[in-house]
C-alpha positions in Angstrom: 134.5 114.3 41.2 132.8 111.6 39.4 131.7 109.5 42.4 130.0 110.0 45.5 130.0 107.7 48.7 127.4 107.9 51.0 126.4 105.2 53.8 128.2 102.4 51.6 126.1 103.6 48.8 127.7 104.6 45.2 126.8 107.1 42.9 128.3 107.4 39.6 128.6 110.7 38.0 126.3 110.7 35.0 126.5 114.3 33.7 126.4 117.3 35.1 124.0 117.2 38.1 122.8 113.6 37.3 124.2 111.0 39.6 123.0 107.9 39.1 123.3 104.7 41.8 124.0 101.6 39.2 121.5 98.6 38.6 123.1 95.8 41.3 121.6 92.7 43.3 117.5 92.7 42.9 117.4 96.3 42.0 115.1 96.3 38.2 116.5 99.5 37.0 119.2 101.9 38.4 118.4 104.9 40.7 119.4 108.5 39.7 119.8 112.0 42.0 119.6 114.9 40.2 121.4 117.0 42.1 124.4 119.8 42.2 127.3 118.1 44.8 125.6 120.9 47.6 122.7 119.5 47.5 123.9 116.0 47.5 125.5 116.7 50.6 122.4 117.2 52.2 120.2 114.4 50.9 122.9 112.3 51.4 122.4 113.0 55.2 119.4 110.6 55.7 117.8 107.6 54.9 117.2 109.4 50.9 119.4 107.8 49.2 118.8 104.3 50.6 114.7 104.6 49.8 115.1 105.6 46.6 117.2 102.4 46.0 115.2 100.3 47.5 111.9 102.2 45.0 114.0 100.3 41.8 112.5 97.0 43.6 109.4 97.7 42.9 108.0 95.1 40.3 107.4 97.3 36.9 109.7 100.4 37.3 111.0 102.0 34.5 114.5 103.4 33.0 115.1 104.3 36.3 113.7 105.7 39.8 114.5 109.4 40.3 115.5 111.7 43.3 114.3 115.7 42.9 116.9 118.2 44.1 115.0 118.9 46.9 114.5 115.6 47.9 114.7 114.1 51.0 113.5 110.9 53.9 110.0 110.2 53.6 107.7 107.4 54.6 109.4 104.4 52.4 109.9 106.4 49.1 111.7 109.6 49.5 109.6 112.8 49.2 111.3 114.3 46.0 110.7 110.8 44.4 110.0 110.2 40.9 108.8 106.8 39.5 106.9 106.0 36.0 106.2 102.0 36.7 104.0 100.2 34.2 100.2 100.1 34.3 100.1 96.5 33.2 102.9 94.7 34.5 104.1 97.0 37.1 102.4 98.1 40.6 100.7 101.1 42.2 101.9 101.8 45.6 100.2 103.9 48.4 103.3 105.0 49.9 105.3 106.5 47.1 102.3 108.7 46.4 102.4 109.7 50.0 99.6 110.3 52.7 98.5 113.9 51.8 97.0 113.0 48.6 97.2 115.3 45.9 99.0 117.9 48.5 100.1 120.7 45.7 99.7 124.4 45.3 98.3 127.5 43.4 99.1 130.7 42.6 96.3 133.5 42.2 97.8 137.1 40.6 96.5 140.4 41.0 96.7 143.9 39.4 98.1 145.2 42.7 101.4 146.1 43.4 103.5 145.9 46.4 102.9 149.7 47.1 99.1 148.9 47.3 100.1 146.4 50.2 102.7 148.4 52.2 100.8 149.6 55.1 97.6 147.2 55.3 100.0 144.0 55.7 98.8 143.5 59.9 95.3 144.0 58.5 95.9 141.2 55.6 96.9 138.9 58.0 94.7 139.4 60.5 91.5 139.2 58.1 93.4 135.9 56.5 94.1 134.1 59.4 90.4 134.8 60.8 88.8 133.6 57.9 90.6 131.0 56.3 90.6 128.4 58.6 93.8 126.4 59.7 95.4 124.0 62.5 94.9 120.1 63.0 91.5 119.0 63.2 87.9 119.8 62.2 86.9 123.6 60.8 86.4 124.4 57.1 84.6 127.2 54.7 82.1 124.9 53.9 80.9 121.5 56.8 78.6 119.2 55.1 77.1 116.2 54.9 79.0 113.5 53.4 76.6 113.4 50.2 78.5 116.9 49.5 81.8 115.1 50.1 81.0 112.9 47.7 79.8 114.8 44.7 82.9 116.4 45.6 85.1 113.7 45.3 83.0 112.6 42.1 83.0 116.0 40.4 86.1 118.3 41.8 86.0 122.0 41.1 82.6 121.4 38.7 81.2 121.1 42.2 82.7 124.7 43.3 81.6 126.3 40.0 77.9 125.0 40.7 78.1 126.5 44.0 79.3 129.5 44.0 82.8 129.4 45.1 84.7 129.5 41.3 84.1 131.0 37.9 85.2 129.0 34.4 88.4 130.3 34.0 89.5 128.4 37.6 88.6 125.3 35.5 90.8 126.5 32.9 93.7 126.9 34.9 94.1 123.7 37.1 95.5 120.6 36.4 93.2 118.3 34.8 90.6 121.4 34.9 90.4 120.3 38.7 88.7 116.7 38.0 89.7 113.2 37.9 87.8 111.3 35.9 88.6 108.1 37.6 87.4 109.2 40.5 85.5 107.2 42.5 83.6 107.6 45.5 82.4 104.5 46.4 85.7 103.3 47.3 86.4 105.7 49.9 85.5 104.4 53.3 82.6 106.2 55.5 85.9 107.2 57.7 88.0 108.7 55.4 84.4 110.6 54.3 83.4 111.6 58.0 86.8 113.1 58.1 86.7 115.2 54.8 83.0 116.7 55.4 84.3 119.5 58.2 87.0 120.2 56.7 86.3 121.4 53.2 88.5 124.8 52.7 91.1 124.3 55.2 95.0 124.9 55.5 95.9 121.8 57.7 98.8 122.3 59.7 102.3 121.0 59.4 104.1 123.4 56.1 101.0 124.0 54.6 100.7 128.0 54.4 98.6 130.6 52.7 101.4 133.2 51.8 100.6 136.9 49.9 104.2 137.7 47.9 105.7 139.9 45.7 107.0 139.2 42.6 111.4 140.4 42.9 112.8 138.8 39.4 111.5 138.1 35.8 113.8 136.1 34.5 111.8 135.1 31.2 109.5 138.1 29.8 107.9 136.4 27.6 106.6 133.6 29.9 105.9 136.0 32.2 103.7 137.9 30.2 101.8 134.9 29.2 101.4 133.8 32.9 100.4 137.1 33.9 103.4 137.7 35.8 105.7 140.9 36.4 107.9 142.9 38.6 106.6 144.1 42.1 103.3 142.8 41.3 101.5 141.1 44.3 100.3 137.2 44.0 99.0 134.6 46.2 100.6 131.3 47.0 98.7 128.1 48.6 99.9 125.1 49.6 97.7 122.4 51.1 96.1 119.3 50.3 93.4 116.5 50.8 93.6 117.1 54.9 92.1 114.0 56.9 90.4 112.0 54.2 93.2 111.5 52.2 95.6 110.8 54.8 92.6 108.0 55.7 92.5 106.7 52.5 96.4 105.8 52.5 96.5 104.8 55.8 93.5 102.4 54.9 94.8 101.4 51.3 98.3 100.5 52.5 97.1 98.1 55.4 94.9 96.8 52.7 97.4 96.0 50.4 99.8 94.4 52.9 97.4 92.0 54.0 96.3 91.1 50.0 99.2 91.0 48.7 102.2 89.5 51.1 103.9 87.7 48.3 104.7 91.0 46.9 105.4 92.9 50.1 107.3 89.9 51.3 109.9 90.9 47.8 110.3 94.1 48.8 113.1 95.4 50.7 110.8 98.0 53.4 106.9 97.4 53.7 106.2 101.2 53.5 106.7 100.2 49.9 103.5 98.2 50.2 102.0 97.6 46.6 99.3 96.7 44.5 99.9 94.7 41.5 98.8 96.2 38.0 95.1 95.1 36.9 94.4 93.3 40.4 91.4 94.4 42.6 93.3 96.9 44.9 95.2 98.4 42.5 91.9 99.6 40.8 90.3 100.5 43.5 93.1 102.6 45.0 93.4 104.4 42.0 89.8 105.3 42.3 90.3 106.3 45.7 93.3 108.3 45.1 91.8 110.1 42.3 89.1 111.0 44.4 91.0 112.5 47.0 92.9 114.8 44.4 89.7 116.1 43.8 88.7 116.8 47.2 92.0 118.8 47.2 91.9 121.0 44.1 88.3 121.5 45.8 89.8 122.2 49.1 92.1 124.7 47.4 89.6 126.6 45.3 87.4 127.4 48.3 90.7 129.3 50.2 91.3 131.0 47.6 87.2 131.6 47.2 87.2 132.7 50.6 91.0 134.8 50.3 89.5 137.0 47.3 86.5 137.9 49.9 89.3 138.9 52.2 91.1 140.7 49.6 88.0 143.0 48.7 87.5 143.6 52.4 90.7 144.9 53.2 91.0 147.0 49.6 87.5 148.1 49.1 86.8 146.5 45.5 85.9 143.5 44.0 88.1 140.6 43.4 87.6 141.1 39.7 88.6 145.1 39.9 91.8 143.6 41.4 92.2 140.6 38.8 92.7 137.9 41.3 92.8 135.3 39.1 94.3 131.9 39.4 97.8 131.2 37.4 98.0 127.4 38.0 97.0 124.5 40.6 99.4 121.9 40.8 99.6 118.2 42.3 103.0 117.7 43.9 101.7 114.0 45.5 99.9 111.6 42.8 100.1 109.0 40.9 98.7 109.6 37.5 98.7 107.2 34.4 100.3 109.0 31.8 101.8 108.1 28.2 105.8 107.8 28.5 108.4 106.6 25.7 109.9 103.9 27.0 112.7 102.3 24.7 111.1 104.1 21.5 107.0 102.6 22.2 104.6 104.5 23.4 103.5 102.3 27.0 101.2 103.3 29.6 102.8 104.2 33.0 102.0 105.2 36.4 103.7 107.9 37.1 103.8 108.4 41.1 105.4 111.8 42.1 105.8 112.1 45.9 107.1 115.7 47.1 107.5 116.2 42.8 105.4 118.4 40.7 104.6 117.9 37.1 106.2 120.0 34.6 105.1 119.4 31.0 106.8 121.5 28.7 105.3 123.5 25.5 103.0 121.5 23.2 101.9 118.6 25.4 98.6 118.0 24.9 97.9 118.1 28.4 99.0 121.7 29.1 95.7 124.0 29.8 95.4 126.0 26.0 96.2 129.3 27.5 100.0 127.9 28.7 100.7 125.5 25.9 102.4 128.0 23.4 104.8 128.3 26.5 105.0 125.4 28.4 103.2 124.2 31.8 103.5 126.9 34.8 105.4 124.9 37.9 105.2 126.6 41.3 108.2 125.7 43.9 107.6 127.2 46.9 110.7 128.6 49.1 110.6 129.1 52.8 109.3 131.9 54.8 112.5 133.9 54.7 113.4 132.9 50.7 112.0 133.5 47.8 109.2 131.1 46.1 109.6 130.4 42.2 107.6 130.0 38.9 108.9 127.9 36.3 108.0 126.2 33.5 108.2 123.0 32.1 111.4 122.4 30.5 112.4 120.8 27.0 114.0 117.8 28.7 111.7 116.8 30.9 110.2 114.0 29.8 113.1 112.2 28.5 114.9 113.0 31.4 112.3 113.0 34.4 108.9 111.2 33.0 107.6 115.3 32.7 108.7 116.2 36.2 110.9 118.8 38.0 110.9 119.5 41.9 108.5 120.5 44.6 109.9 123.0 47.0 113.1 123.7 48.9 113.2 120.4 50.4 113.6 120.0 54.3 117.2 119.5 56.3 115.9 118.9 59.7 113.2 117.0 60.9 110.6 118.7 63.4 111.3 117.4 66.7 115.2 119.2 65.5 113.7 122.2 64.5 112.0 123.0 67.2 115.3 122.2 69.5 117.1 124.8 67.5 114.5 127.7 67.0 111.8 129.0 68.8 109.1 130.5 66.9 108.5 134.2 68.7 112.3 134.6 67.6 111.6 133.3 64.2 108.7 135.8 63.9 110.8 138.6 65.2 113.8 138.3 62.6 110.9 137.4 59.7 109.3 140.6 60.5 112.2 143.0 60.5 112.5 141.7 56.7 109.1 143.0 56.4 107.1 139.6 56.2 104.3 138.7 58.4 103.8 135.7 60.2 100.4 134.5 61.8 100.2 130.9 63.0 98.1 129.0 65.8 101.3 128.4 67.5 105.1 128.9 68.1 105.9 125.4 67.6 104.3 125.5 64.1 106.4 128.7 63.2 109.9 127.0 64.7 109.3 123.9 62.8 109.0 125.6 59.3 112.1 128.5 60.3 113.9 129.1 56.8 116.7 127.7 58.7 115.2 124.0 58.2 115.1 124.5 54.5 117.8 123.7 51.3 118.3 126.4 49.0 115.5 126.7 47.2 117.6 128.6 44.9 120.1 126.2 44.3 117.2 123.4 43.7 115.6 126.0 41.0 119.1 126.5 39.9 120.2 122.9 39.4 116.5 122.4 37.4 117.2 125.1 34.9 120.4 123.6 33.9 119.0 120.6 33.4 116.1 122.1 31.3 113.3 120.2 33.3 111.5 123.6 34.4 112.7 127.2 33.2 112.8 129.9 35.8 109.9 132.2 35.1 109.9 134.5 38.0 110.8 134.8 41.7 108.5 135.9 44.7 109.6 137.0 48.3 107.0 136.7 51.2 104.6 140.0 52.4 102.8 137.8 54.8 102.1 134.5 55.9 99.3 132.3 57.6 99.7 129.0 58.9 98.4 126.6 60.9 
């Protein structure tokens, strides 16, 4: 098949598993779905396809705007969404970073094995759910005052490392060493800041998840080793982000920008696309805002994990370091970063927003930590809570092919209010726990709403990525238990 109708819209087979939607009308580039024709079956089935044509509008993009094999509808840019757009000419736009700033994950290994679990896995997530807090709302390891939110926002996981709640080699393996530079915290409003200072170490609700696995598959030894990574070992996967302050600071930011800058939102084809233009006021400030937020999250992330290796020497009867929980990676899967891209054989400046999109830098960039750059970045896709999870790597073609970018997770097929008409959660418990994995969440609606049943194939995503050779399968992880909110 070498074209693809969806919805009156036209993809043209590029190559294998690259379809690309040609340049027409006041689109500035052409759109592309990296996809096998599975999988484009199923992001064909909303609005996807249709927002990420309407993202090549936005003043500034580059080579082309690019949908993730997990992709799908989101909130004007489609969540699997890819887009480097120029950092002097172009835009920065709120919504195609998405609400959850800096939502992402981390994995933490151990020296245990999956024997060592089998038995104490009602305990684990018990202890887990008690002490890691979770759910909407207020509730976090550490409430403060909002001078701690922002020497948080201002400093990241330096903060963490000061008090307590990390060691140096958490730095070491985090994006950006867990700080933002451009942070700053005096353009975050006293809102967004009231919201943050409660809950500080906190799952949200919605798919965020603290999950204990075991490793099933090594698929590359050598990366492996270097990641610390291998057969039946037990790891620890978190997934949550910058909770209420950085859904404040978009919600504040985008009605902002709307109101500054009609001319430009009155050229674009859906307002969720709101923008600010390159160099202007906003643009700046939002920046600063947004970078602040990722740091509240990397912070937010490092204190679970803080609190989960207290857990973990409860319910084993050692220390965290006995048991080498130590953290693999943390990364962002919703930012907008400015980043060096070849564009047309220069060198330009670009921001590169990645909504529901994870960064995947393969071996030698600068920018991957020391201890990874032999190999090439770690990526983390997380799977449902029936499938398996992945860790990749950055692959070869990734910047030439995806700005340094591969997917974000399995990607969802049904909305909530669906999922929760076709599954109810006790049931979804019941059938998770004759596989033998664990599920504790503050409700049944939270557990029918993320059912494996709502989810692509996360193998077939981490499938169609590997062929590409934008992130390597590493490794593969099954669920042992699972906490939500």
């Amino acid at each position: 098949m070498d074209t693809y109708d969806a919805d009156g819209i036209t993809l043209e087979r590029v190559e294998e598993y690259i379809w690309e939607i040609p340049q027409e009308g006041e689109m500035n580039t052409p759109a592309r779905v990296l996809a096998s024709e599975e999988l484009l079956d199923q992001i064909a089935d909303d609005k996807t396809l249709q927002q990420l044509k309407n993202s090549t509008q936005l003043p500034g993009v580059q080579q082309h705007a690019i949908c993730m094999p997990d992709g799908h509808q989101g909130y004007g840019f489609p969540v699997g969404g890819v887009a480097g757009i120029d950092a002097e000419e172009g835009c920065i736009s709120p919504g195609a970073v998405g609400f959850d700033i800096n939502c992402g994950v981390r994995m933490m290994t151990t020296n245990l094995s999956y024997d060592d679990v089998q038995g104490h896995e009602e305990e684990l997530v018990e202890s887990l759910f008690a002490n890691v807090p979770s759910g909407l709302g207020g509730g976090g390891v550490v409430e403060s005052d909002v001078e701690t939110v922002e020497e948080i926002l201002d400093r990241g996981v330096e903060w963490a490392l000061d008090e307590g709640h990390a060691v140096e080699d958490d730095l070491a393996h985090c994006e950006d060493e867990g700080r933002r530079p451009d942070a700053d915290p005096a353009v975050v409003s006293q809102k967004a800041k009231d919201r943050g200072k409660n809950q500080i170490g906190s799952l949200g609700s919605g798919n965020h998840f603290l999950e204990v696995q075991r490793v099933t598959d090594v698929f590359r030894e050598g990366v492996a080793d270097s990641y610390g990574l291998s057969a039946d070992q037990i790891v620890v996967l978190i997934h949550c982000g910058s909770r209420g302050l950085g859904h404040q600071v978009c919600t504040e930011y985008t009605r902002e920008v709307e109101q500054a800058h009609p001319e430009l939102l009155d050229q674009l084809p859906d307002k969720e696309l709101a923008a600010a233009p390159a160099g202007s006021q906003l643009a700046e400030e939002y920046y600063g805002a947004m970078c602040a937020a990722i740091n509240y999250a990397w912070v937010n992330r490092q204190l679970i994990m803080d609190r989960t290796r207290q857990v973990f020497e409860r319910v084993f009867d050692r220390s965290w370091e006995e048991m080498e929980m130590n953290l693999l990676y943390d990364v962002a899967h919703n930012i907008a970063k400015k980043e060096d891209h070849e564009i047309d054989g220069e060198e330009r400046e670009l921001y590169v927003h990645r909504k529901g999109a994870t960064r995947a830098f393969p071996a030698g960039h600068e920018e991957v930590p020391r201890a990874y750059r032999d190999v090439g970045q770690p990526v983390i896709i997380p799977g449902s809570m029936g499938a398996g999870s992945y860790v990749l790597r950055g692959g070869e073609s990734s910047m030439e092919t995806t700005f340094g970018s591969t997917a974000h997770g399995a990607g969802r097929t049904m909305s909530r209010t669906q999922a929760k008409d076709e599954f109810w959660g006790e049931d979804v418990q019941d059938e998770l726990r004759g596989q033998k994995v664990y599920v504790k969440a503050q409700s049944g609606a939270t557990v029918a709403e993320e059912a494996p049943g709502v989810y692509k194939d996360v193998d077939e995503v981490v499938r169609v990525s590997d062929e590409l050779g934008i992130g390597d399968t590493v490794a593969r992880t099954f669920p042992v238990c699972n906490i939500k909110g």
